[in-house]
C-alpha positions, 0 to 999 in steps of 0.5 A, spaced: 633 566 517 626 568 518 621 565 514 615 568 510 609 567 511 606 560 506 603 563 500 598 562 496 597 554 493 599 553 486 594 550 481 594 543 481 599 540 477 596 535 471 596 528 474 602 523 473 602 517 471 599 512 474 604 507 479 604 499 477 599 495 482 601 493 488 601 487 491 594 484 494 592 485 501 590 479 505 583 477 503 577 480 508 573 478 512 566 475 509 560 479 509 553 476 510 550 474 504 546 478 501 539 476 499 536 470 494 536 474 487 529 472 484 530 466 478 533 466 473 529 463 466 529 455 464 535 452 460 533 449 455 532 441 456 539 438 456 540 431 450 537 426 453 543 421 457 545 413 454 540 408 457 541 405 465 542 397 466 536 394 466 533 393 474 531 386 476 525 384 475 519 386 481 516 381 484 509 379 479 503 383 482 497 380 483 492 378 477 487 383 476 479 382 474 479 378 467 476 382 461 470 382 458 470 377 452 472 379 445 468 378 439 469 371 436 474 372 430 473 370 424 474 362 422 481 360 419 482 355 415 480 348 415 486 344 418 487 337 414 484 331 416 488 328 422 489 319 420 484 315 422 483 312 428 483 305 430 476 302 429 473 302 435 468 295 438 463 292 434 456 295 437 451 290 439 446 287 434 440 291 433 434 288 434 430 284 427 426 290 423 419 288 421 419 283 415 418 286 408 412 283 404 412 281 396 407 278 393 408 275 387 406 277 381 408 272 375 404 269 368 405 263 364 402 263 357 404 259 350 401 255 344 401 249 340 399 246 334 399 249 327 399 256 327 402 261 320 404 268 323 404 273 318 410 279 318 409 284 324 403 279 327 403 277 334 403 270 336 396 267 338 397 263 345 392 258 345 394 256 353 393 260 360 398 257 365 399 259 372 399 266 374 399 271 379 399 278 382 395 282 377 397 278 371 392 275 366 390 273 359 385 270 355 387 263 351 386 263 344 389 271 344 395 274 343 395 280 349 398 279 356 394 284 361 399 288 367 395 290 372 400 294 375 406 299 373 413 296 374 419 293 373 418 285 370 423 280 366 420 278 360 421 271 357 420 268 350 420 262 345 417 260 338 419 254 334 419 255 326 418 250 321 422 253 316 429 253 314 429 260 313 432 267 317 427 269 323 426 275 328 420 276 333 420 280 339 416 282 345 411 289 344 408 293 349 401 297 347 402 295 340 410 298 340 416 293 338 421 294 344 428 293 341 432 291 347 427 284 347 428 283 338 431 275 338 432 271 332 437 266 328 439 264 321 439 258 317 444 254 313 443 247 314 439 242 310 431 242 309 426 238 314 430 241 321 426 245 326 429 252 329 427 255 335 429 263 338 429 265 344 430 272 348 429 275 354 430 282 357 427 287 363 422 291 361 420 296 365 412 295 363 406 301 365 399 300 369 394 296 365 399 295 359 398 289 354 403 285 352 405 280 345 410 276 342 410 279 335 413 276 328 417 282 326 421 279 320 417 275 314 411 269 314 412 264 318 409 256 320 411 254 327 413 247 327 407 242 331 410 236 333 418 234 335 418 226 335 413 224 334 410 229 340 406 235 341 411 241 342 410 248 345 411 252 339 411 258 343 412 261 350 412 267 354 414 267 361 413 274 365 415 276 372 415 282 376 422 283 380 419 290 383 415 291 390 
């Protein structure tokens, strides 16, 4: 048989399914690696990790330069007292101090024989006893004078003859102090003899002067007592302040 020439290709056919994969060749060689690829943005900040043990503690480090005082705070409370502690041991005596000086400032006056005293009269006292320091009087008057200013015991007595009530007491300046009023009641029989006594501390001013006054009714002071002359009344004053 003689063979033609070979005609002209045909059109291509449309194109078949494809085949199923073959099997995996053996893997090539590795190329050379490319260049680093520039880098990509942060990731956000993962959560944060549960705590590590605690390390042993370091060594103490030295101790750095002492700070500047701070200002002083404000005062707390007082606490509350403590006990007492033991006494301690006597001191030595100290030496003696300069001796003080006082002097004496004191008088002494009375009457005797008959003497009626009117209601709110003072007392004439005939007699001027001892005295001292300031303090004087007259006899045959009623008033004691007080040279100075102070504190003085003041002292008194009048016998009646009466066998009624009485009362007397020591004016200052013509002013019947209450604190120095004495007196007595009667109810015995007739023909007795009575006698009132008071005393008091008196503070007294400069240059005043001093009387026994009657400040209840008339009065007769009795003269003699068996058979003697008597005092029938007294004032007796002391000074008791420097």
């Amino acid at each position: 048989m003689i063979n033609g020439d070979t005609g002209a290709t045909g059109p291509t056919g449309t194109t078949g399914d494809t085949g199923s994969t073959g099997p995996t060749g053996p893997t090539g060689d590795t190329g050379s690696t490319g260049p680093t690829g520039t880098t990509g943005d942060t990731g956000s900040t993962g959560p944060t990790g549960p705590t590590g043990d605690t390390g042993s503690t370091g060594p103490t480090g030295p101790t750095g330069d002492t700070g500047s005082t701070g200002p002083t705070g404000t005062t707390g409370d007082t606490g509350s007292t403590g006990p007492t502690g033991p006494t301690g041991d006597t001191g030595s005596t100290g030496p003696t101090g300069a001796t003080g000086s006082f002097a004496a400032a004191y008088i002494y006056v009375y009457a005797t024989g008959t003497q009626a005293v009117a209601a709110n009269a003072d007392i004439i006292l005939s007699e001027v006893g001892p005295s001292a320091g300031g303090l004087s009087a007259e006899p045959n008057t009623s008033e004691v004078v007080i040279g100075a200013a102070g504190d003085y015991h003041v002292q008194w007595s009048v016998t009646v003859s009466e066998e009624v009530g009485t009362a007397f007491a020591i004016a200052v300046d013509g002013t019947v102090l209450p604190q120095t009023t004495y007196g007595f009641g009667v109810s015995s029989a007739t023909g007795s003899f009575y006698q009132a006594a008071g005393h008091a501390i008196v503070a007294i001013p400069e240059n005043a002067t001093v009387t026994l006054r009657n400040v209840g009714t008339d009065k007769n002071l009795a003269t003699t007592i068996d058979g003697q002359t008597i005092v029938n009344a007294s004032i007796e004053i002391f000074k008791l302040t420097p």
